[in-house]
C-alpha positions as CSV (number, residue, x, y, z in Angstrom):
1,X,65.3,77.2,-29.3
2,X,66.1,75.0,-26.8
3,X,64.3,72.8,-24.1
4,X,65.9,70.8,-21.6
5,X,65.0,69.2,-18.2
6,X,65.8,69.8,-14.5
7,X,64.5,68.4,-11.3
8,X,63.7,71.7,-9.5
9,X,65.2,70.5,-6.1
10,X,68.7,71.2,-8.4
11,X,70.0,74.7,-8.2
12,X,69.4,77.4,-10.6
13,X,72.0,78.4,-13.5
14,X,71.6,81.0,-15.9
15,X,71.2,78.7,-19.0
16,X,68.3,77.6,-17.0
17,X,66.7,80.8,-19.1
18,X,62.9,80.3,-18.8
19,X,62.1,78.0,-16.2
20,X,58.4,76.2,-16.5
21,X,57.3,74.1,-13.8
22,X,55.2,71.2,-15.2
23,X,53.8,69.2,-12.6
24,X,50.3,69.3,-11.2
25,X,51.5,70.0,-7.4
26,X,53.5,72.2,-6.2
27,X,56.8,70.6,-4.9
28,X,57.5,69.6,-1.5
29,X,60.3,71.4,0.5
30,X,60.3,74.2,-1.6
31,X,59.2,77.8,-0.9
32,X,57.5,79.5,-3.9
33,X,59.3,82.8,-2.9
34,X,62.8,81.2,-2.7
35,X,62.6,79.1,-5.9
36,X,63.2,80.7,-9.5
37,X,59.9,79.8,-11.4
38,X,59.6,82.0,-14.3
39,X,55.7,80.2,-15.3
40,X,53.7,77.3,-13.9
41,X,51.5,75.1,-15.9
42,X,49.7,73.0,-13.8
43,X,47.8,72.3,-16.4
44,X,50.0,70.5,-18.5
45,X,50.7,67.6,-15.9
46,X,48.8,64.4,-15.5
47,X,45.7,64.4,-14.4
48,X,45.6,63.3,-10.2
49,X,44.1,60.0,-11.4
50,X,46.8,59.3,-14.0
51,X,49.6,60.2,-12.0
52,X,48.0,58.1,-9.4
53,X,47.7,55.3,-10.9
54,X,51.3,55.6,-12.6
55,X,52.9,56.0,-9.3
56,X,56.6,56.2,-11.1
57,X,56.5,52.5,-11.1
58,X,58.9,52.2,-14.1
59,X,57.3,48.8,-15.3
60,X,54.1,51.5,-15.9
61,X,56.0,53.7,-17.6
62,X,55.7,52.9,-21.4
63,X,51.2,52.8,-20.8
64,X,51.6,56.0,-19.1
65,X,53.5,57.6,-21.9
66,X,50.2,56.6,-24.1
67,X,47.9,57.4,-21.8
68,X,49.6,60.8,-20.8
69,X,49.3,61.8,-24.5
70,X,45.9,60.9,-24.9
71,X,45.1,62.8,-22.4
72,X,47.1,66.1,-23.2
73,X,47.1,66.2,-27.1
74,X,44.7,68.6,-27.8
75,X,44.6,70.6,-24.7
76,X,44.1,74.5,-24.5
77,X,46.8,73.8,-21.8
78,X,49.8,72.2,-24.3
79,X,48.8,74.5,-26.9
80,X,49.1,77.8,-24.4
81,X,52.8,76.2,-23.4
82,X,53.7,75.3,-26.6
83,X,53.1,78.9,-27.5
84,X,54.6,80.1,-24.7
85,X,57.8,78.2,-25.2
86,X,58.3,79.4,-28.9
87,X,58.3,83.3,-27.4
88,X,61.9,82.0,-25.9
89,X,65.4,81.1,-26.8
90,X,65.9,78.4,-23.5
91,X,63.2,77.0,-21.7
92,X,64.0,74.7,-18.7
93,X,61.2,72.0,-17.7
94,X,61.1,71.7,-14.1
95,X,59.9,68.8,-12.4
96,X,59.8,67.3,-9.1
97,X,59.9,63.1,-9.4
98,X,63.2,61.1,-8.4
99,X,63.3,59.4,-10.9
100,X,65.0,62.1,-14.2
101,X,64.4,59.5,-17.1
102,X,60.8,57.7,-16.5
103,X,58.3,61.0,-15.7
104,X,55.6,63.8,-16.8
105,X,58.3,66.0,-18.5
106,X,60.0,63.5,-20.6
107,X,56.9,63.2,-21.9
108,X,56.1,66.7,-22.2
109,X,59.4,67.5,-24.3
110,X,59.0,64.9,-26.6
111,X,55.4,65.9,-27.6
112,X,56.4,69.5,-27.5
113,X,59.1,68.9,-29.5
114,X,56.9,67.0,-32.2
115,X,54.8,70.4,-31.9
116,X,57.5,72.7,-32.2
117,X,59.3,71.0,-35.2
């Protein structure tokens, strides 16, 4: 099984296989009939407050990896992705910040991959 990342303003490629859309809102720019979104979870992202306050300030980043998983460990939501993830072979995490190293989905792989393993 594999999981990887992908801002989902890149293009799609077949070893994209499943591709999951992790944030709470749905991107700007981008029509949900033109993009290739196999699943949204919503669910999964921070909640409004959180990514609020985090803002993708990257001097915020490390306290809202902490706070992130505080808030999703345990969550019907990680568990119903987590579940969802293992019915695959590749699962792409899409996600819509600037900023590929310091957001919601790093997060999100690493715990799933703590799950997973």
């Amino acid at each position: 099984m594999e999981i990887k990342l992908k801002r989902v303003y890149e293009p799609y490629a077949k070893a994209d296989g499943v591709r999951v859309l992790v944030d709470r809102l749905w991107p700007r720019g981008i029509k949900k009939e033109d993009q290739r979104i196999d699943k949204w979870f919503k669910d999964v992202a921070p909640s409004n407050e959180l990514r609020k306050w985090y803002n993708h300030d990257p001097e915020k980043f490390e306290a809202f990896n902490q706070k992130y998983r505080a808030e999703i460990e345990g969550a019907k939501a990680l568990d119903e992705l987590v579940d969802y993830i293992r019915q695959h072979k590749t699962v792409t995490l899409l996600f819509s910040s600037k900023e590929p190293k310091l957001n919601n989905a790093v997060v999100l792989k690493k715990i799933i991959d703590e799950h997973i393993t």
